[in-house]
Every structure is written in C-alpha cells, then in structure tokens.
MARVEX-825302 format. One record per residue (C-alpha): residue in three letters; y, x, z. Coordinates in steps of 0.2 Angstrom, whole numbers, plus 5000, padded with zeros to 4 digits. Last residue first. Layout:
N
code->ALA, yy->Y, xx->X, zz->Z
...
***
This chain:
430
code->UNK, yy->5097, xx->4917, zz->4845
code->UNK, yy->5097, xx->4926, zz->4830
code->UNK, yy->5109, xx->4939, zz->4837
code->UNK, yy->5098, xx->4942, zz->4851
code->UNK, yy->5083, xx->4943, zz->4840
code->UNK, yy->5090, xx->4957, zz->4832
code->UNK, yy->5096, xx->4967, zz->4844
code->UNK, yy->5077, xx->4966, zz->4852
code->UNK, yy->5069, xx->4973, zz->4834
code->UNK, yy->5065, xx->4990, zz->4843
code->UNK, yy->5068, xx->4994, zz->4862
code->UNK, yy->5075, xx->5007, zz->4866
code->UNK, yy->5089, xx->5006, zz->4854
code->UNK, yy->5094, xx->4989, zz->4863
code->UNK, yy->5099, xx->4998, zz->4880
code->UNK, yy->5111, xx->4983, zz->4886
code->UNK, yy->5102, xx->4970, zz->4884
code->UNK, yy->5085, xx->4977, zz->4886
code->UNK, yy->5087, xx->4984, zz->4900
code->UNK, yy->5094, xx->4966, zz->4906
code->UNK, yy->5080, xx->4959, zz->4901
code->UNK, yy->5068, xx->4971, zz->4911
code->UNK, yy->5080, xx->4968, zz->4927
code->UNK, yy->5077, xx->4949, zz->4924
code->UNK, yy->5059, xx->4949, zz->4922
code->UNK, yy->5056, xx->4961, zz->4936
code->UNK, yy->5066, xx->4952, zz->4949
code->UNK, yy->5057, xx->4937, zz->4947
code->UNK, yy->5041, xx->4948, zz->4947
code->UNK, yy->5046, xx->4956, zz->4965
code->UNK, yy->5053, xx->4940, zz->4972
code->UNK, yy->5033, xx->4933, zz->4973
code->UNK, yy->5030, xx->4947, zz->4984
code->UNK, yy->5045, xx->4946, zz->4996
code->UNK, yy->5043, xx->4927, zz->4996
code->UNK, yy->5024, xx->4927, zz->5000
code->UNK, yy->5026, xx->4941, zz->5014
code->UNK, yy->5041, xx->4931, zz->5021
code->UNK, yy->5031, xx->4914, zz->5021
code->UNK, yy->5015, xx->4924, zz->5029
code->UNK, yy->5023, xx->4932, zz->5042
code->UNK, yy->5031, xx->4914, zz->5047
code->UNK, yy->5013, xx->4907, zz->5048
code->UNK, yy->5005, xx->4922, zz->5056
code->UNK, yy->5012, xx->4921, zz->5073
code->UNK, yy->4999, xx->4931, zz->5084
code->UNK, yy->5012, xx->4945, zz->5091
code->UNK, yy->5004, xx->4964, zz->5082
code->UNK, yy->5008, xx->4958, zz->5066
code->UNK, yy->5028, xx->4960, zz->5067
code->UNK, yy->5024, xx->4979, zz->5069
code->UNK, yy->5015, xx->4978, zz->5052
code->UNK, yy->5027, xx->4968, zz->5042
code->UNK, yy->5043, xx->4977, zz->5045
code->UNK, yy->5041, xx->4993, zz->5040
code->UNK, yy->5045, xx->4986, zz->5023
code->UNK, yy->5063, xx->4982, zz->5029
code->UNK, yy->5065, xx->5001, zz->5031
code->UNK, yy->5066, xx->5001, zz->5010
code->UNK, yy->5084, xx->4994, zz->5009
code->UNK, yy->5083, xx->4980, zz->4997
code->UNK, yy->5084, xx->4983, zz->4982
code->UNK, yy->5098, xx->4979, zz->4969
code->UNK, yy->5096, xx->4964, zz->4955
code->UNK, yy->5104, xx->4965, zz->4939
code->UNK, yy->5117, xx->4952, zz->4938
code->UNK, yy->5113, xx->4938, zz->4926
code->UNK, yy->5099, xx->4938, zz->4914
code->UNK, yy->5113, xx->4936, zz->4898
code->UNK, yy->5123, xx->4950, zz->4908
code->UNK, yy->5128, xx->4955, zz->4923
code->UNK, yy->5133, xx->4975, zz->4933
code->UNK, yy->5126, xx->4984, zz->4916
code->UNK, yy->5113, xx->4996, zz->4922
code->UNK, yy->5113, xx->5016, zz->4922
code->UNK, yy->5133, xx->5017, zz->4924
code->UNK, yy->5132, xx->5020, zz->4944
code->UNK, yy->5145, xx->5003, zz->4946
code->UNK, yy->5157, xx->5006, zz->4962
code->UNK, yy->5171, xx->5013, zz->4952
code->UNK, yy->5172, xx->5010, zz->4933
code->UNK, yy->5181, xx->5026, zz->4926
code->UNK, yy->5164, xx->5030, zz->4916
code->UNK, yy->5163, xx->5047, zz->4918
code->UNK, yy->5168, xx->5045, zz->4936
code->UNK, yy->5156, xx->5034, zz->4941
code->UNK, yy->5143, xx->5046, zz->4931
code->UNK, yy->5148, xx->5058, zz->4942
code->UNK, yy->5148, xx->5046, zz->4957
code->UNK, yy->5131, xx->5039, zz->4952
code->UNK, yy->5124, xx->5057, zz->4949
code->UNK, yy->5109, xx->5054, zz->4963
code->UNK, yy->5109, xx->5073, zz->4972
code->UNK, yy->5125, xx->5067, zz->4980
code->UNK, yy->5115, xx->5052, zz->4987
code->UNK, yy->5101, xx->5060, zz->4994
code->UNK, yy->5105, xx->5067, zz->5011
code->UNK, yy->5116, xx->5047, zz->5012
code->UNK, yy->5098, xx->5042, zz->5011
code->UNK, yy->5094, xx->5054, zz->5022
code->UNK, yy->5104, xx->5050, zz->5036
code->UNK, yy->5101, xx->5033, zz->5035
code->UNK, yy->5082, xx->5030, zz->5035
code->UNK, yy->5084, xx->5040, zz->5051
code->UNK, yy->5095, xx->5030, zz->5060
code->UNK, yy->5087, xx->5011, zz->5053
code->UNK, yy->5068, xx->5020, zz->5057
code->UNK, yy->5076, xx->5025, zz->5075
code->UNK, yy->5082, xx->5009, zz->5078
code->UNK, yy->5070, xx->4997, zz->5074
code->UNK, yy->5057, xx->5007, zz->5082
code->UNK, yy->5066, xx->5009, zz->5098
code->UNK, yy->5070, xx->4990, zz->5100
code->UNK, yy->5051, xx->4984, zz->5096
code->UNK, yy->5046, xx->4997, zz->5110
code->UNK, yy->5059, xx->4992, zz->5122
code->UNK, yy->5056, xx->4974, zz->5120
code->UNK, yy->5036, xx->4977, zz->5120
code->UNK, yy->5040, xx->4986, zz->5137
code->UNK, yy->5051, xx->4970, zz->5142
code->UNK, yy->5035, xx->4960, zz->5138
code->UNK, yy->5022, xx->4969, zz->5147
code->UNK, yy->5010, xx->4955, zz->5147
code->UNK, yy->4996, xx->4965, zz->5146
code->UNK, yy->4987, xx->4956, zz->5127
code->UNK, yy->5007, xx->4955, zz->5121
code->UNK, yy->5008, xx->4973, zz->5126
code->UNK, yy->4993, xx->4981, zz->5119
code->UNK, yy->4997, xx->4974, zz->5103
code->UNK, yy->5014, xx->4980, zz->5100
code->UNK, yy->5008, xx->4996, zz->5105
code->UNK, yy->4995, xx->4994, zz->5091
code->UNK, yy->5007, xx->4988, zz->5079
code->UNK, yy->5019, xx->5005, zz->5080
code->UNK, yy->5008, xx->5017, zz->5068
code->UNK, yy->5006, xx->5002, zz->5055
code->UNK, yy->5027, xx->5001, zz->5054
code->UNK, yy->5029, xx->5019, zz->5052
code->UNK, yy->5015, xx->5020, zz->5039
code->UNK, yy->5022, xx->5005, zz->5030
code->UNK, yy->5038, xx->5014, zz->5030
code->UNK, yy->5034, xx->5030, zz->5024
code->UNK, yy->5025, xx->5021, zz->5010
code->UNK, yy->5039, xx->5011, zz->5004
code->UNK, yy->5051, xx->5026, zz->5004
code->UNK, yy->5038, xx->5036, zz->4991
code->UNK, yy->5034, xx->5019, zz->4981
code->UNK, yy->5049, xx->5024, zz->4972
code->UNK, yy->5040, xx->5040, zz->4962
code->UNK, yy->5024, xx->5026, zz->4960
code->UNK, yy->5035, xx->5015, zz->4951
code->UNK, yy->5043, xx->5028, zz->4939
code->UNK, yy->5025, xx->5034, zz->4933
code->UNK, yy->5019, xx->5016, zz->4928
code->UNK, yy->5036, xx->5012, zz->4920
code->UNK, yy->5034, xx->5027, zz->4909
code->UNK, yy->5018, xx->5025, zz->4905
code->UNK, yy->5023, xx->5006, zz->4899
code->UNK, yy->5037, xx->5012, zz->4888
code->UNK, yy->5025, xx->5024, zz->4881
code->UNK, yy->5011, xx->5011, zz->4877
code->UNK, yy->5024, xx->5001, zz->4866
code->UNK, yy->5039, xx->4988, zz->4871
code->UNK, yy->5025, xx->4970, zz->4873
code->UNK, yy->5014, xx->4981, zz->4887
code->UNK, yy->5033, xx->4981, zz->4896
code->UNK, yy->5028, xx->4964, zz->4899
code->UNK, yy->5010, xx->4963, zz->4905
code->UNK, yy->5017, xx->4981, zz->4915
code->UNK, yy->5029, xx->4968, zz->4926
code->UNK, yy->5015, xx->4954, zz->4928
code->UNK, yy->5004, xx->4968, zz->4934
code->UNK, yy->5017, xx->4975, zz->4946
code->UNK, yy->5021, xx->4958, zz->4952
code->UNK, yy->5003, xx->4955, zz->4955
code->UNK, yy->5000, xx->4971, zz->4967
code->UNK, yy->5017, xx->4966, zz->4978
code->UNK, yy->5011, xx->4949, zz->4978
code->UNK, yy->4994, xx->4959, zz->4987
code->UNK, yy->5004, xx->4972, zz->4997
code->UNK, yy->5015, xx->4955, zz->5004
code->UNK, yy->5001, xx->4946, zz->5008
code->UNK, yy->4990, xx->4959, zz->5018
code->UNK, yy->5000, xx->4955, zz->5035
code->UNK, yy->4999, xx->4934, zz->5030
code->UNK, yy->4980, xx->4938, zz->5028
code->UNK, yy->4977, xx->4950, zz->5043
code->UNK, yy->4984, xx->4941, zz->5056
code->UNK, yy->4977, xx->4922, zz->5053
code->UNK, yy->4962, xx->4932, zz->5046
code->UNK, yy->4955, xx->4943, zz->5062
code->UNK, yy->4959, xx->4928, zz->5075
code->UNK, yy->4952, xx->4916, zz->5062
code->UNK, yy->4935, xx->4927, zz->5062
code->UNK, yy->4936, xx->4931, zz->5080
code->UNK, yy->4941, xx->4915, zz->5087
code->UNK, yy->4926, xx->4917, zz->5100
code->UNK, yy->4911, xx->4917, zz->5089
code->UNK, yy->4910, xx->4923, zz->5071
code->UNK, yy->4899, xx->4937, zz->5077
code->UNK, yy->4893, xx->4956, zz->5072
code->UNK, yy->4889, xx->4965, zz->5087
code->UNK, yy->4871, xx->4967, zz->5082
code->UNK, yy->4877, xx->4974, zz->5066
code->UNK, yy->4883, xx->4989, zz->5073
code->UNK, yy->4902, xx->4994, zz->5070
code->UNK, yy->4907, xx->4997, zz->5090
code->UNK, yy->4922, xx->5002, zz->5097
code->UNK, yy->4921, xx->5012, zz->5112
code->UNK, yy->4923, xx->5027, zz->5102
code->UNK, yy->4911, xx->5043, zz->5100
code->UNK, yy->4896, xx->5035, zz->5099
code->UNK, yy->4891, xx->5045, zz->5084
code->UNK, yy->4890, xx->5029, zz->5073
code->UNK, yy->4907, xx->5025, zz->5076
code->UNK, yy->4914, xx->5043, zz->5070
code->UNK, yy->4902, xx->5044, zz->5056
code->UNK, yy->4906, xx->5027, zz->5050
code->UNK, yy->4925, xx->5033, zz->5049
code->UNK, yy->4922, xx->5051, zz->5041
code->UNK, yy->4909, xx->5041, zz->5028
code->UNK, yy->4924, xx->5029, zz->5025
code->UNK, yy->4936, xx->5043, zz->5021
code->UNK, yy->4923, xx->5054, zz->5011
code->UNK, yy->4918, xx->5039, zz->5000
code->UNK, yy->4937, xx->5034, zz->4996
code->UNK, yy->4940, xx->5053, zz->4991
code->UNK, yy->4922, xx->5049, zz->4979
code->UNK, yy->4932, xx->5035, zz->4972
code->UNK, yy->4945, xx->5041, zz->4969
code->UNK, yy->4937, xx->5059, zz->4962
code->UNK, yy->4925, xx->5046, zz->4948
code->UNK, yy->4941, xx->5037, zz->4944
code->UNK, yy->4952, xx->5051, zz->4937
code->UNK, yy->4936, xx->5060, zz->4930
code->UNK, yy->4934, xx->5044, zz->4919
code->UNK, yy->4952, xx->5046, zz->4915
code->UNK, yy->4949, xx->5062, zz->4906
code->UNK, yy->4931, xx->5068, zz->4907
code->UNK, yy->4935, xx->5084, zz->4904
code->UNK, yy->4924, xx->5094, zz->4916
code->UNK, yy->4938, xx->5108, zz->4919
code->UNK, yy->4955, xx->5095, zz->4916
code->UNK, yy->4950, xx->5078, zz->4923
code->UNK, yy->4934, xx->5083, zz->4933
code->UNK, yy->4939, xx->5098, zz->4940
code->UNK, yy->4957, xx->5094, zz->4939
code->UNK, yy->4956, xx->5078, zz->4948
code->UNK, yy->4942, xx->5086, zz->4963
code->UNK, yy->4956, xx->5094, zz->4973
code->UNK, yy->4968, xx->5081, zz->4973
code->UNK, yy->4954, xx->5065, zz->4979
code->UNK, yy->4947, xx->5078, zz->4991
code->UNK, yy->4964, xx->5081, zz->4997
code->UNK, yy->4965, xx->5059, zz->4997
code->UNK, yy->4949, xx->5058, zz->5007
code->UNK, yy->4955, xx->5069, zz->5022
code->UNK, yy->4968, xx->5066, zz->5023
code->UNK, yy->4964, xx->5047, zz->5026
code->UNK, yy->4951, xx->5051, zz->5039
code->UNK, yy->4962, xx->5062, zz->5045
code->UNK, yy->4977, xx->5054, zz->5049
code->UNK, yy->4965, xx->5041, zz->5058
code->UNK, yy->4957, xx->5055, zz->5068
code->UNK, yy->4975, xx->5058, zz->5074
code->UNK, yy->4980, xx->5040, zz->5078
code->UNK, yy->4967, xx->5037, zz->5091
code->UNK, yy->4974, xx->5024, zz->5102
code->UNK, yy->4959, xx->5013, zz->5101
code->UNK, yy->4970, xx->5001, zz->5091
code->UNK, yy->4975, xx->5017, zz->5081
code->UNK, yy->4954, xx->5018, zz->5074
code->UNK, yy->4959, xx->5002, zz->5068
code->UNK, yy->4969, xx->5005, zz->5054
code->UNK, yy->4963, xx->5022, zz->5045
code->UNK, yy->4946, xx->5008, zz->5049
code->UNK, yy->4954, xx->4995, zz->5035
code->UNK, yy->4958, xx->5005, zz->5021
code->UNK, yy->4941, xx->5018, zz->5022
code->UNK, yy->4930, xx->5001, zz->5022
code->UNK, yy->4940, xx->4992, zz->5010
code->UNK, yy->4938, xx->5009, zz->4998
code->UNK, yy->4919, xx->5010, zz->5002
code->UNK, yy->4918, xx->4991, zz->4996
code->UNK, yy->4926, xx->4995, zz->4981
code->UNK, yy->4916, xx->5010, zz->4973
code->UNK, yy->4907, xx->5002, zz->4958
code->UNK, yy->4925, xx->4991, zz->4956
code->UNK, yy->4933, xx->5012, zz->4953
code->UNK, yy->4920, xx->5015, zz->4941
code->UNK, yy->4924, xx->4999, zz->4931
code->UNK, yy->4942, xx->5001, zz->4932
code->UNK, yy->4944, xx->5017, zz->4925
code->UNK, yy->4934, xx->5014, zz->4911
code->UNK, yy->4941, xx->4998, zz->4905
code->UNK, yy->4957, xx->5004, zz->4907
code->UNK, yy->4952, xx->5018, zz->4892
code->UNK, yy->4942, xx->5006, zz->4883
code->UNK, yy->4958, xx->4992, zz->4882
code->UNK, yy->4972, xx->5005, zz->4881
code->UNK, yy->4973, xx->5008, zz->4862
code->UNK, yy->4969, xx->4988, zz->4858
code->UNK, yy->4982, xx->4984, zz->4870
code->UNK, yy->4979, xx->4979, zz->4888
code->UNK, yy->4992, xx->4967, zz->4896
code->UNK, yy->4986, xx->4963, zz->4915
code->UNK, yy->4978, xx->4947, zz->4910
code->UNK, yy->4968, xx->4953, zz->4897
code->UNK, yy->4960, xx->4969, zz->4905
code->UNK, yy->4955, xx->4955, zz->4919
code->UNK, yy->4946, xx->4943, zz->4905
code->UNK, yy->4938, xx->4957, zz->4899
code->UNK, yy->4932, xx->4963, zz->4915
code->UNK, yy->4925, xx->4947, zz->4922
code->UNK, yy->4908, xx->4950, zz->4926
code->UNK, yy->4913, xx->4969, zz->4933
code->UNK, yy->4927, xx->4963, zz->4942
code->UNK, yy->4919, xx->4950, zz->4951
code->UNK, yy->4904, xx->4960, zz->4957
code->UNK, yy->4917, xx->4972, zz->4965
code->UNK, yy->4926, xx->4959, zz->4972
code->UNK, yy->4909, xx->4953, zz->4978
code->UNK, yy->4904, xx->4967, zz->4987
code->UNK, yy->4920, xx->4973, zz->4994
code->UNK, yy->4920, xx->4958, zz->5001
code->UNK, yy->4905, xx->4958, zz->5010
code->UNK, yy->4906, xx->4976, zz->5015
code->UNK, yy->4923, xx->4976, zz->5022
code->UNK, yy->4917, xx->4957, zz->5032
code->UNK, yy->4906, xx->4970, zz->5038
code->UNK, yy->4915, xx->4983, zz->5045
code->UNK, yy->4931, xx->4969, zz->5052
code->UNK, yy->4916, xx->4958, zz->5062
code->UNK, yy->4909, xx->4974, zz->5069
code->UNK, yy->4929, xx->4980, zz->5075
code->UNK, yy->4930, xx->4962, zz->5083
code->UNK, yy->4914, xx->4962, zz->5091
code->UNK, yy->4918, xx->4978, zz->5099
code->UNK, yy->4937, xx->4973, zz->5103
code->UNK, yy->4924, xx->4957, zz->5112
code->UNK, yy->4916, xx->4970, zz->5122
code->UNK, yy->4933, xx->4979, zz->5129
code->UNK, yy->4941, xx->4963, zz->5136
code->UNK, yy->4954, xx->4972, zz->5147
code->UNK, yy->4967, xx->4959, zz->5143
code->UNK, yy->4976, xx->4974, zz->5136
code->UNK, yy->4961, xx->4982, zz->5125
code->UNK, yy->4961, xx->4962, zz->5117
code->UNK, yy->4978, xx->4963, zz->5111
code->UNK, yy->4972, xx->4980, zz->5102
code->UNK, yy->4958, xx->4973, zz->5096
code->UNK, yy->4967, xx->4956, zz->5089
code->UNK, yy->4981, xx->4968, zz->5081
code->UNK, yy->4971, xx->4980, zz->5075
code->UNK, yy->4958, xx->4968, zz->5067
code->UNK, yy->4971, xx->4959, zz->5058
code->UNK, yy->4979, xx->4976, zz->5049
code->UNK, yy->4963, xx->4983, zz->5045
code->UNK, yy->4953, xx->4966, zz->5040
code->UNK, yy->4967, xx->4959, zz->5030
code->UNK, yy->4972, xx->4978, zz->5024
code->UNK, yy->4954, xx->4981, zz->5016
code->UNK, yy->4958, xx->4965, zz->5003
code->UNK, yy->4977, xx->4975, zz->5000
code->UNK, yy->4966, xx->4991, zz->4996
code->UNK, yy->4956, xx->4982, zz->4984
code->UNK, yy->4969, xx->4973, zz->4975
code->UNK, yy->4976, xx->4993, zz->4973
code->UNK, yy->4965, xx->4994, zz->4963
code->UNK, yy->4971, xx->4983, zz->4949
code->UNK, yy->4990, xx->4988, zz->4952
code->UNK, yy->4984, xx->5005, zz->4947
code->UNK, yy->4975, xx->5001, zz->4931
code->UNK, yy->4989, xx->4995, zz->4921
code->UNK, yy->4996, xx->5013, zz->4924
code->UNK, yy->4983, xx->5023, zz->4922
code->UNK, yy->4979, xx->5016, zz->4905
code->UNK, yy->4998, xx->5021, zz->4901
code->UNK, yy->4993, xx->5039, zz->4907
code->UNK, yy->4977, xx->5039, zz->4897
code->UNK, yy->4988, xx->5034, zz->4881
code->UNK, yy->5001, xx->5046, zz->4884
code->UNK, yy->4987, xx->5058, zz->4881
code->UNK, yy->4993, xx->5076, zz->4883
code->UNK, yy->4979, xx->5079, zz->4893
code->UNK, yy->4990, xx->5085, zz->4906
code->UNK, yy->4997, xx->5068, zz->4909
code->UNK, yy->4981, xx->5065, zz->4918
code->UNK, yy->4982, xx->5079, zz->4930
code->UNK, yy->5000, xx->5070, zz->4936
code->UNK, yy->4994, xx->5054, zz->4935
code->UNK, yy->4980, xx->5056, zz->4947
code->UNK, yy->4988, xx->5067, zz->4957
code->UNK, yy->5002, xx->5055, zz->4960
code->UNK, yy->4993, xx->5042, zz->4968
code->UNK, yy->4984, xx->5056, zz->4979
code->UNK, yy->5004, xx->5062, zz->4984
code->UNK, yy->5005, xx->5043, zz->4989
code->UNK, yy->4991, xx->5040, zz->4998
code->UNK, yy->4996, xx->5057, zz->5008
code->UNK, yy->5014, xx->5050, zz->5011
code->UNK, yy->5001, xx->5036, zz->5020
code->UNK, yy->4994, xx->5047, zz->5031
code->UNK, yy->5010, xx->5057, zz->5035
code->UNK, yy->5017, xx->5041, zz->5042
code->UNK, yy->5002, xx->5036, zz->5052
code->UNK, yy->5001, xx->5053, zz->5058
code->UNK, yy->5022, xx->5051, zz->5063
code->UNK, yy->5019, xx->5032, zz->5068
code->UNK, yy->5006, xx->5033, zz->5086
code->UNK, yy->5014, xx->5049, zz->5095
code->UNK, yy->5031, xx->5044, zz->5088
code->UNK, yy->5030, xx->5026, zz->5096
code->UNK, yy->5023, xx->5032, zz->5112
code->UNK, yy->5033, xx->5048, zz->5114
code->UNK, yy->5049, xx->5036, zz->5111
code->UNK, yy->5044, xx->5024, zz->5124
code->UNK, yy->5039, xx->5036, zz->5138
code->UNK, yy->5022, xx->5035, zz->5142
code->UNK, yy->5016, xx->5020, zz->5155
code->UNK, yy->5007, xx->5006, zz->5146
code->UNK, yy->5000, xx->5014, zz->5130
code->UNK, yy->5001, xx->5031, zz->5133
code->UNK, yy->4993, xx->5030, zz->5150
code->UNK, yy->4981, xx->5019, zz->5141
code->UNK, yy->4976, xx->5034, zz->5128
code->UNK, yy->4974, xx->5045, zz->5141
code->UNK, yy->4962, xx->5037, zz->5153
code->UNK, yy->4952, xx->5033, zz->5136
code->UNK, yy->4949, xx->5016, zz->5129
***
C-alpha cells in the first residue's frame, strides 16, 4: 500500500477520506445502472414488447452472477483491508489470489449449471411460450460469460482495499460504456435483437475483468492474483465467506424476489411483465447510489478495525451515516413536487394518500418502502468481522421483498380490475 493511500487511510481528514473512497464508488455503480438501462432501452426499439418482457425475466437471472462476484469482492475487501492495517501485506496477497480464483471456479460451474439446467430455470422464473426462445437466448450467452462477470464484480471491489478507488471507477466505466456503445450496433445496426443485448454484456464484462487482470498482472499493485499465492491456509477461505456471504445475501434474495415477482405478473400477459421489468430498474437508481456509497466506505472501516483506530472508525461510521441521511434528504424533498401526490391529493380530497394505491384492502395495507439509504448499510457494516447478524438482516431484507410483492400485486389487482382481465370476476366468485 502506497505512502499516500495510508496517509488517507489513518491520518486524512474524515470527510476527504470518506468522499475520496464513495463518490467513484457511487458513480461506478450509477454506471451499472445507465448500462442496465441501455439494454432495455435499445431493445424497446425493436418494437418487440416481447424482447423487452424477455429482458426482463432475464435480468434477475444475471444478476445471480453479480451477487456470486459480490461474496468474493465484498469479503475479500474487508479481510484485505483489515489485513493492510495489521501490516500483513503477504497474506492481503493471498487473500486477493484466493478471491481471483475462487471467481473463476464459480463462475465455472454456475455457468455449467445454467446451461444443463436451462429449461428447468426458464421454468421457474415464469417463461411463456412467446418468451421462452427469446430468454433462452439471452441467458445462455450471458452463462458462456459468467466467470468474467464475477471477476469484473469482485476486483471493482478490491482494487479500493488498496486504496485505489479511481482505477476501480474505471474498470467498471469502463465495461459498462462499451456495454452502451456496442447495444445499438449489435441490437439495432447488426440486428440481432436480444442476442446483440447479451453478446455487448458480456463483452463490457470482458473489458472490466481484462482492465483488472491487466492491472495485477503488470505489477502495478501490491496485491497479487497469481496462482502461486493461491491458499486455503490461514482462515483465508472462511475469513473471505463469513464476510462475503451474509454481504452478498441481500443482492441474491433481492434477485429471487424479483423472479418470484415476474413468475406472477407472467400470469397478467407479456406486457404487464415488460412493464414491471422497466419500472424496477427506474427504482434501482437510489439503491445503486447507495450501494456504491456503502462499498466506497468499507475499506476504511477495514483499515481501522485491523489498526485499532476505533475512535477514527467512530468518526468515519458517524460521518457516513450522516452525510448519506443529509443528502438523501434534500433531494428527496428536491423530488417530491415533481411526484403529483399532492395534486392528485388534492383531486382526490383524501389528505395523506397519493391516490395511485388503495391505503388496505383484501391483502391488507399496501406496503411502503423503506427509505433507500438503508441499503448503504450492508457494505460499511461488512468491514467489522460479525457475519451472523449481517446475514439475518440481509436474509430478512431479501425474503421481505417477495412477501411484499405478492401483497402489493394483489392489491393492484383489487383496486385496478380493468387491468387485469377476468380478476373481478374471481373476486366476486370467491
């Protein structure tokens, strides 16, 4: 670790740390997002609601992958950047070795997986006889590319346990522009439709985990990815997982609720699972941000429990809590006259109700979010070694997601009954 990355790790003012380490985290992961979008967007240009409902059962899918390179990102950062403050440079090597191939082992057999059991997975998530070939598709070129995504998932991660933030920015920039760039060649130009979707993810991914490798292999860190530094030895392998799993929980229930919520919209029509697929990634916009913000700060966590420096890991835990509870304010309340609800409050003459959901019903009252910042959470809470209770709120965040799901799409149902055909009358047959 550089001179200048320790001086910003034990002795730089606390909010230059924290900002120096989340704002190209943050960015990073808005650039996931606007990637996320791309696809869809270049894909509703077909004019195929059906590729664009394809898409959508897809999406979950993959992002499986991503929450697989997360136990391994998130884990190692935490255990390498503990290690840096004990001063235990070579075994942070061993670590960052163990994280590159455990990716490649994984990603392997994930892939594998997928491929031998791709009927049975276009089942379960809800396919219909329309969007079974499309899905199909798209998830079998994406699987071909899966290690390469845990690879580019996990080191965006632990490049910022070295304190090197900036080259983890662009590694991840630097795969999702190609991602934008190449979607209307090989969507629009090339016209291989969804197959073009998948074919520029998974080259992006490429570009990101050939930028890492490049970097490692050129000796620029003092990390190391070389097998010969691979080892189980130490606590390395449970160190890495008791961090990385309960970390990598939450994005993974998080994935499952999302398929269990398009399994049942699949049963309202293609187009009202389109239009659940694009609504969801618009909302992952604050949950992104977030994440980043939460990913930048870990590493700092980290150095301070390995140091000791307690009362600096206070001040940098209170900071971030702060600042992200400040900021998230201000622009929701930014946000809110451009929302309607107090127009349609208004129309409506029931104050406190925004008029797009009934407040109960047969489900019961319609769930509200929770305020996005407490996604940030996860991250920065995975820099101190308690995985257990991390793991219990990741589970229970996850799992909350398809409860909430089924009783928010029943409520829809209730009270918009023209959307959805033959539902008024199994109400009144009830």
């Amino acid at each position: 670790m550089s001179t200048d990355t320790l001086t910003v790790f034990e002795r730089a003012p606390v909010p230059r740390a924290v900002l120096k380490n989340a704002i190209p985290a943050m960015a990073a992961m808005l650039m996931v997002l606007i990637y996320n979008l791309a696809d869809t967007f270049f894909i509703a240009q077909t004019h195929n609601d059906i590729l664009v409902a394809a898409v959508s059962l897809a999406t979950p899918v993959f992002l499986i992958f991503m929450a697989l390179g997360t136990i391994f990102g998130i884990g190692g950062t935490s255990v390498i950047s503990r290690a840096f403050g004990q001063g235990r440079a070579e075994y942070a090597k061993k670590v960052c070795s163990f994280c590159m191939w455990g990716c490649v082992a994984v990603g392997v057999v994930m892939s594998a997986a997928f491929l031998l059991f791709m009927d049975q997975l276009l089942t379960l998530i809800g396919a219909s006889a329309d969007t079974w070939e499309p899905a199909r598709t798209y998830l079998t070129v994406v699987a071909l590319g899966g290690p390469f995504v845990l690879i580019s998932n996990c080191y965006s991660n632990i490049l910022r346990a070295e304190g090197q933030p900036n080259r983890a920015m662009v590694g991840q920039v630097l795969g999702n522009l190609l991602n934008v760039v190449l979607d209307p060649i090989m969507i629009l130009t090339f016209r291989w439709g969804i197959a073009g979707a998948a074919i520029a993810t998974v080259i992006g991914n490429i570009a990101g985990a050939g930028y890492y490798i490049l970097y490692y292999l050129r000796g620029q860190s003092t990390l190391s990815i070389h097998i010969r530094d691979f080892s189980f030895k130490d606590r390395i392998c449970t160190g890495v997982l008791s961090i990385g799993i309960p970390a990598s929980l939450g994005s993974l229930l998080m994935s499952v609720s999302q398929i269990i919520v398009n399994a049942r919209m699949a049963g309202y029509g293609d187009m009202a699972l389109a239009g659940m697929g694009v609504a969801m990634k618009v909302t992952m916009m604050t949950g992104m941000v977030c994440i980043g913000f939460g990913q930048g700060v870990q590493p700092l966590l980290g150095y301070c429990v390995g140091a000791g420096l307690w009362e600096r890991f206070r001040r940098i835990m209170r900071f971030s809590v702060l600042f992200f509870v400040h900021h998230f304010t201000l622009v929701f309340r930014g946000l809110l006259p451009y929302s309607g609800a107090d127009e349609r409050r208004r129309q409506r003459g029931q104050p406190g109700h925004s008029g797009l959901l009934p407040e109960g019903g047969r489900h019961g009252p319609v769930p509200q979010h929770r305020p996005p910042f407490r996604r940030g959470e996860q991250p920065g809470l995975s820099g101190r070694p308690r995985g257990l209770s991390a793991c219990l709120r990741s589970a229970h965040r996850g799992s909350a997601g398809g409860v909430r799901a089924g009783r928010t799409g029943g409520a829809l149902r209730d009270y918009h009954p023209h959307l959805y055909p033959g539902s008024g009358d199994r109400r009144r047959h009830r």
